[in-house]
C-alpha positions in Angstrom: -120.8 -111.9 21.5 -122.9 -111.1 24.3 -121.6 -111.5 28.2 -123.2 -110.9 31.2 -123.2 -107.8 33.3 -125.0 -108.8 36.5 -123.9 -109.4 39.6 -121.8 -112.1 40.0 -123.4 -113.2 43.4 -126.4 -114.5 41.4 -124.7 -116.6 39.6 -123.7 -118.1 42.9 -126.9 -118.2 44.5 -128.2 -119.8 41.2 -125.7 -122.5 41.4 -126.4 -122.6 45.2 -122.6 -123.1 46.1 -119.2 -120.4 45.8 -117.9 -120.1 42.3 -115.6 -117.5 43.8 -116.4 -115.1 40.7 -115.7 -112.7 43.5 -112.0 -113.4 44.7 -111.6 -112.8 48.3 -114.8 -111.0 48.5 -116.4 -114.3 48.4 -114.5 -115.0 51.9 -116.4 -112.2 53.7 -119.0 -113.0 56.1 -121.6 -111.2 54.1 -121.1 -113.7 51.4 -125.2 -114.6 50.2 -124.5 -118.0 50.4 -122.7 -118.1 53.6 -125.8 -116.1 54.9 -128.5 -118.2 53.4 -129.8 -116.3 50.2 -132.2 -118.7 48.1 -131.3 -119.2 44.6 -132.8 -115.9 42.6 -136.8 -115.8 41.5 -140.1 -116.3 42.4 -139.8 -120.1 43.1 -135.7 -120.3 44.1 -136.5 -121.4 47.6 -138.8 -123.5 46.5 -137.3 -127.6 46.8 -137.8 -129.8 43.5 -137.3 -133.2 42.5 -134.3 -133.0 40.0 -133.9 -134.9 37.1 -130.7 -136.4 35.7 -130.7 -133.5 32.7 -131.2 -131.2 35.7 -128.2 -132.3 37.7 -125.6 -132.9 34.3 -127.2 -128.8 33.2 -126.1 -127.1 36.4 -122.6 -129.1 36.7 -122.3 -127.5 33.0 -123.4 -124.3 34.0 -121.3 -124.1 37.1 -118.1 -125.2 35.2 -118.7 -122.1 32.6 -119.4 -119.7 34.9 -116.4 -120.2 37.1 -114.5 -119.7 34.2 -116.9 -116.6 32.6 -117.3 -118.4 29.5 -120.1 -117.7 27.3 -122.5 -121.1 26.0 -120.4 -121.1 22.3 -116.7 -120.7 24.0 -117.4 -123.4 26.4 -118.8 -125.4 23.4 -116.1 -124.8 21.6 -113.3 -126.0 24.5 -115.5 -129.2 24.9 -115.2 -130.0 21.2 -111.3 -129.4 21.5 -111.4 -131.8 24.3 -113.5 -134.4 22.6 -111.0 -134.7 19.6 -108.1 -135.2 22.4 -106.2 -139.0 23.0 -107.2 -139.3 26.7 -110.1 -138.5 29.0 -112.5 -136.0 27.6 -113.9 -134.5 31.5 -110.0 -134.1 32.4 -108.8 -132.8 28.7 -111.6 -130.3 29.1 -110.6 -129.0 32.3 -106.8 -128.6 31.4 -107.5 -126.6 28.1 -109.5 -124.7 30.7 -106.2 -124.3 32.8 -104.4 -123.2 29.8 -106.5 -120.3 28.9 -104.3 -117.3 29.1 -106.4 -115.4 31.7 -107.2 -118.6 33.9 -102.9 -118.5 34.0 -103.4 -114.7 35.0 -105.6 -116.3 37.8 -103.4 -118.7 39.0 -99.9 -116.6 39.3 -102.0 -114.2 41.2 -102.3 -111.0 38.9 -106.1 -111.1 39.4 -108.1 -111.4 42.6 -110.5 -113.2 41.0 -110.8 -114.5 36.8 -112.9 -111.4 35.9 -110.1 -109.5 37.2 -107.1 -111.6 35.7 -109.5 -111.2 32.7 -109.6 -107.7 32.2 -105.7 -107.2 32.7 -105.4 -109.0 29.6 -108.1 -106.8 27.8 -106.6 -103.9 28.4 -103.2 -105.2 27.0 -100.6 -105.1 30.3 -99.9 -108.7 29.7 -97.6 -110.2 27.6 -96.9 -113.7 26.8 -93.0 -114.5 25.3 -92.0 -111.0 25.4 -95.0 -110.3 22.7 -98.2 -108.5 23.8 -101.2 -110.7 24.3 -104.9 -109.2 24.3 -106.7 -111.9 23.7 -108.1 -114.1 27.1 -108.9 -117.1 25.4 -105.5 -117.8 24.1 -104.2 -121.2 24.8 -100.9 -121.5 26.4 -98.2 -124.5 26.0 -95.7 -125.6 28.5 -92.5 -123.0 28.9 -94.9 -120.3 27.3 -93.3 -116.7 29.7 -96.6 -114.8 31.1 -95.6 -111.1 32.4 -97.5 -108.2 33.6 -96.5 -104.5 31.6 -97.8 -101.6 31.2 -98.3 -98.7 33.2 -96.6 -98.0 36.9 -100.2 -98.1 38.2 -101.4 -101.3 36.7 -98.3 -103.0 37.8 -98.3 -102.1 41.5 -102.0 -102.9 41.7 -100.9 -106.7 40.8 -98.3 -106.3 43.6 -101.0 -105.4 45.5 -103.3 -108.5 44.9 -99.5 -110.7 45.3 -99.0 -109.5 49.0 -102.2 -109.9 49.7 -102.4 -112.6 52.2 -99.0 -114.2 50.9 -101.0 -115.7 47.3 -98.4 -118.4 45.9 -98.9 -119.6 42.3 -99.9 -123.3 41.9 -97.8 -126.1 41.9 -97.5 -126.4 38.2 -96.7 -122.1 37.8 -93.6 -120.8 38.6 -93.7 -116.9 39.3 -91.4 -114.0 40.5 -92.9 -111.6 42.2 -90.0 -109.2 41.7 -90.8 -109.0 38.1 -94.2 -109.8 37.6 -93.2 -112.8 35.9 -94.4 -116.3 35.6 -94.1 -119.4 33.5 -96.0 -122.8 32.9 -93.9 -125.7 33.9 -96.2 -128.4 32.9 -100.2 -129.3 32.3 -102.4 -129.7 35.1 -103.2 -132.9 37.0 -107.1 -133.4 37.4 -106.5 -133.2 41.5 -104.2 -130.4 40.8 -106.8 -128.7 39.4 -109.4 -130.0 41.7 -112.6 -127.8 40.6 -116.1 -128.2 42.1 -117.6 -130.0 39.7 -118.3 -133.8 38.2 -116.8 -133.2 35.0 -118.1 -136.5 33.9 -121.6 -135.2 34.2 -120.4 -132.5 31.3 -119.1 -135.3 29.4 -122.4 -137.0 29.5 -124.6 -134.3 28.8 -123.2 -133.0 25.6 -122.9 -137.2 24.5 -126.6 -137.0 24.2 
């Protein structure tokens, strides 16, 4: 399956907000959209009339690529979230929660999803005591997430912890001391709180 490679400021600028794909990089005064950067191409500065397909496309787009899903994954999670008792915008965004490197995210192992991402890649994360590789993996509630693996990769996630004090969220609970956290419950939709109208996801892929 093919990802992208480019840099993840484009993305932003395409989107024409922060989708943080950065971590606190994104903070820095030099951030391109805190500076003014039109959207990338010949015609991104150029202002056009939007049409409804437009506006439900880039909510969809900017959803998946705060989360560095490819199209299919992101498919995929909607589907899951369409065959789900409840509200299919809100179901989507918790299964989104739940993805194993998302949790990575949110304890603080990674600056930034890429990052939590690629921790899990290279294997120095284990979920219930068992080695987890996989960043798509779906987590339950009172599922253990721990960092392992070599001295070096463990006191870079240290690093990331201090940094600025980073708590988990509400819904996490995490020692710092050993690199360990654990999902108390799901998500709330304001708990989660992402910069997109879900809704307009939901309405898109009903057509």
């Amino acid at each position: 399956m093919g990802r992208y490679t480019g840099p993840a400021c484009r993305l932003c600028r395409r989107e024409g907000m922060k989708l943080f794909l950065k971590g606190d990089r994104c903070r820095m005064a030099k951030c391109p959209i805190d500076t003014g950067r039109p959207a990338p191409g010949m015609h991104g500065a150029r202002p056009s009339k939007k049409t409804d397909y437009c506006v439900q496309l880039r909510e969809k787009q900017r959803l998946r690529r705060s989360y560095g899903l490819q199209e299919g994954q992101f498919k995929l999670f909607f589907e899951r979230a369409a065959s789900k008792r409840g509200i299919t915008g809100e179901m989507l965004l918790q299964l989104l929660e739940m993805r194993l490197d998302n949790l990575a995210f949110r304890l603080g192992f990674g600056a930034s999803r890429r990052a939590a991402r690629q921790l899990v890649l290279h294997g120095h994360v284990t979920v219930n005591g068992r080695r987890a590789n996989v960043p798509s993996m779906t987590l339950k509630v009172g599922d253990k997430i721990e960092v392992k693996g070599r001295k070096q990769s463990q006191e870079a996630v240290k690093r990331v912890l201090d940094a600025k004090g980073r708590e988990a969220s509400s819904w996490l609970t995490l020692d710092k001391d050993a690199l360990r956290g654990e999902v108390l419950r799901i998500p709330t939709r304001e708990e989660i709180a992402p910069l997109v109208n879900e809704q307009l996801i939901v309405e898109l892929y009903s057509k």
